[in-house]
C-alpha positions as CSV (number, residue, x, y, z in Angstrom):
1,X,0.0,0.0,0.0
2,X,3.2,2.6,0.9
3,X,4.3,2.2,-2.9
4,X,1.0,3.2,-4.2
5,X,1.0,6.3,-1.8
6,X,4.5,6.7,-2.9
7,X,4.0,6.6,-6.5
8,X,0.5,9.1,-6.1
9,X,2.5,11.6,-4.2
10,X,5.2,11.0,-6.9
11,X,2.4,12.0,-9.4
12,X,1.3,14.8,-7.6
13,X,4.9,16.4,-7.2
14,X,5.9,16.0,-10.7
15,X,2.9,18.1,-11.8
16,X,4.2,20.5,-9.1
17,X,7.6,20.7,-10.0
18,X,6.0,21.1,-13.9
19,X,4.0,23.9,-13.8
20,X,7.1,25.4,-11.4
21,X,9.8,24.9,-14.3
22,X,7.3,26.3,-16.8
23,X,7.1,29.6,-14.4
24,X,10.8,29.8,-14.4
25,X,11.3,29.4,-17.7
26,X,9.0,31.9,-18.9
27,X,11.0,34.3,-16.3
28,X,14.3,33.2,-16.8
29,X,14.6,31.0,-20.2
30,X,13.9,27.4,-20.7
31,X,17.3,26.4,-20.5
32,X,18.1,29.0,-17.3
33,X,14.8,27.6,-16.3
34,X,15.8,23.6,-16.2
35,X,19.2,24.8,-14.7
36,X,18.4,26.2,-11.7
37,X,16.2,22.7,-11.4
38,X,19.2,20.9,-11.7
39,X,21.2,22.9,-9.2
40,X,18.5,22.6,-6.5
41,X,18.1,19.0,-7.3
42,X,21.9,19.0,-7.2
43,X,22.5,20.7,-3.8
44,X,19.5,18.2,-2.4
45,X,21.2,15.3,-3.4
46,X,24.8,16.7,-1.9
47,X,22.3,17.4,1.7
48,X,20.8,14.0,1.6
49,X,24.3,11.9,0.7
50,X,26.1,13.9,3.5
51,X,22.9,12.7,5.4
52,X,22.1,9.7,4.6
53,X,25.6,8.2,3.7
54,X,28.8,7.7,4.8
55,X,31.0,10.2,2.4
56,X,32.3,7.2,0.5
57,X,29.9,8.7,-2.3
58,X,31.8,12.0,-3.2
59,X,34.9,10.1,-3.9
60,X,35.7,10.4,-8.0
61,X,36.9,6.6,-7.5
62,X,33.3,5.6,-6.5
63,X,31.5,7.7,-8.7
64,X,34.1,6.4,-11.6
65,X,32.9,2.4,-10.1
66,X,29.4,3.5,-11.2
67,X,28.5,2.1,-14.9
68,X,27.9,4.5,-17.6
69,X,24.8,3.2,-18.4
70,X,23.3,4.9,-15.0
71,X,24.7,8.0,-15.8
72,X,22.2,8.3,-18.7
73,X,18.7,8.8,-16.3
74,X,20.1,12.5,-16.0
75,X,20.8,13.2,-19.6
76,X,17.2,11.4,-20.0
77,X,15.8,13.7,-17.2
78,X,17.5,17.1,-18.5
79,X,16.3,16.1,-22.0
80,X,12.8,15.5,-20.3
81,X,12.7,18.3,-18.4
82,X,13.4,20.7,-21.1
83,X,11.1,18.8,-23.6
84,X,8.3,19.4,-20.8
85,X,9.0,23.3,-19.8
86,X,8.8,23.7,-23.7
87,X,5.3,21.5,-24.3
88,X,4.0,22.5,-21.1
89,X,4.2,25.9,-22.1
90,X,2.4,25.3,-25.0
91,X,-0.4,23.0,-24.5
92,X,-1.5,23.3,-20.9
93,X,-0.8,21.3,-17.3
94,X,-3.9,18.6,-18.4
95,X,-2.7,18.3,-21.6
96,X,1.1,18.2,-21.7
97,X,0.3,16.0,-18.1
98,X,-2.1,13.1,-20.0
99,X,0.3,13.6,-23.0
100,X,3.4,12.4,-20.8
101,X,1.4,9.9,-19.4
102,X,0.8,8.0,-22.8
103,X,4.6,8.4,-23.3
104,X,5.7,7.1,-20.1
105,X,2.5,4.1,-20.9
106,X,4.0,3.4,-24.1
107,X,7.8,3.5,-23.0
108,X,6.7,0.9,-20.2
109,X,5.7,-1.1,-22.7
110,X,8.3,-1.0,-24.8
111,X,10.5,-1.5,-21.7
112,X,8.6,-4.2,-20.5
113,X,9.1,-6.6,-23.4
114,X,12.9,-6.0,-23.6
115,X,13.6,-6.3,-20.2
116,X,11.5,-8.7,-19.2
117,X,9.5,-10.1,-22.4
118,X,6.4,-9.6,-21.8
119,X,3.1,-8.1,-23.4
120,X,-0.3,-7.3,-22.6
121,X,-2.5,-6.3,-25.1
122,X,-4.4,-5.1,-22.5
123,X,-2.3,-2.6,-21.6
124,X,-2.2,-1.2,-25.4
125,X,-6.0,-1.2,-25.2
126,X,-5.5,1.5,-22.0
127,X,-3.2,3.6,-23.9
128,X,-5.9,4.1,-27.2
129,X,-8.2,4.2,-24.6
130,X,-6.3,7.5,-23.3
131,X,-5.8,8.7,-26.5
132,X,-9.4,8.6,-27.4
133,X,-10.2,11.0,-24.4
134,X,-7.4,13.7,-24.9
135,X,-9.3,13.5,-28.8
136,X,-13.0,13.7,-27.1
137,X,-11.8,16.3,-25.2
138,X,-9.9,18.5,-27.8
139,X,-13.0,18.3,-30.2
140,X,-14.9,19.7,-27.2
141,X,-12.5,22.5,-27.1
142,X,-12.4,23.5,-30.6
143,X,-16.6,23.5,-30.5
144,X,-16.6,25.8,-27.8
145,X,-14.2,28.1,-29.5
146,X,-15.6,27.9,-32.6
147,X,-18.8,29.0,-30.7
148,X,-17.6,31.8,-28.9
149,X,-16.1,33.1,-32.2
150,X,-19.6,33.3,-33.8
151,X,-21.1,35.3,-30.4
């Protein structure tokens, strides 16, 4: 039960920490925008390794022990985060939020046959079913604007 409180508040902090990086970037630049994300996050991390570890983890020798391929979740997340100040800013929290979603669904799916070789067709069935509602909802958007142009 924790991890599906976990993974909620997870949801609800992302959306948070979207609409904040939108707010910076339109005051600061999207790339001055995800930067100073990247040093808070950075300065958290330092607080919570001095916390939480034992100091081993600042050593270049350990961080050089870490494989390369781990390295790549923060070029994935700058990438992401810059990708999402820039559609955020465009489309809307809903939309740029569901839009994510069906990435993140179809990625898993992806990820979930190479890694561990399975499928659900199920699951594919969620994702159009997601798609059909963001499509519902934008024709609903352009009636009403197309009705408020003719008043």
């Amino acid at each position: 039960m924790i991890y599906y409180i976990t993974a909620l508040a997870n949801g609800l902090l992302n959306t948070v920490n979207k609409m904040v990086n939108v707010k910076a970037a339109e005051c600061l630049g999207t790339t001055n925008g995800a930067f100073i994300n990247y040093v808070e996050a950075t300065i958290l991390s330092f607080c919570l390794v001095y916390i939480s570890g034992n100091g081993r983890e600042f050593s270049f020798s350990h961080m050089a022990e870490v494989p390369l391929l781990f390295y790549m979740g923060s070029i994935c997340g700058l990438a992401a985060m810059i990708l999402l100040i820039i559609g955020t800013g465009q489309t809307g929290a809903m939309a740029s939020t569901v839009l994510i979603l069906l990435g993140q669904l179809g990625m898993s799916v992806v990820l979930d046959y190479v890694f561990f070789h399975t499928f659900h067709a199920k699951r594919i069935g969620g994702i159009f079913l997601i798609i059909l509602g963001i499509t519902w909802r934008e024709r609903i958007k352009i009636k009403q604007r197309r009705k408020q142009l003719r008043e």
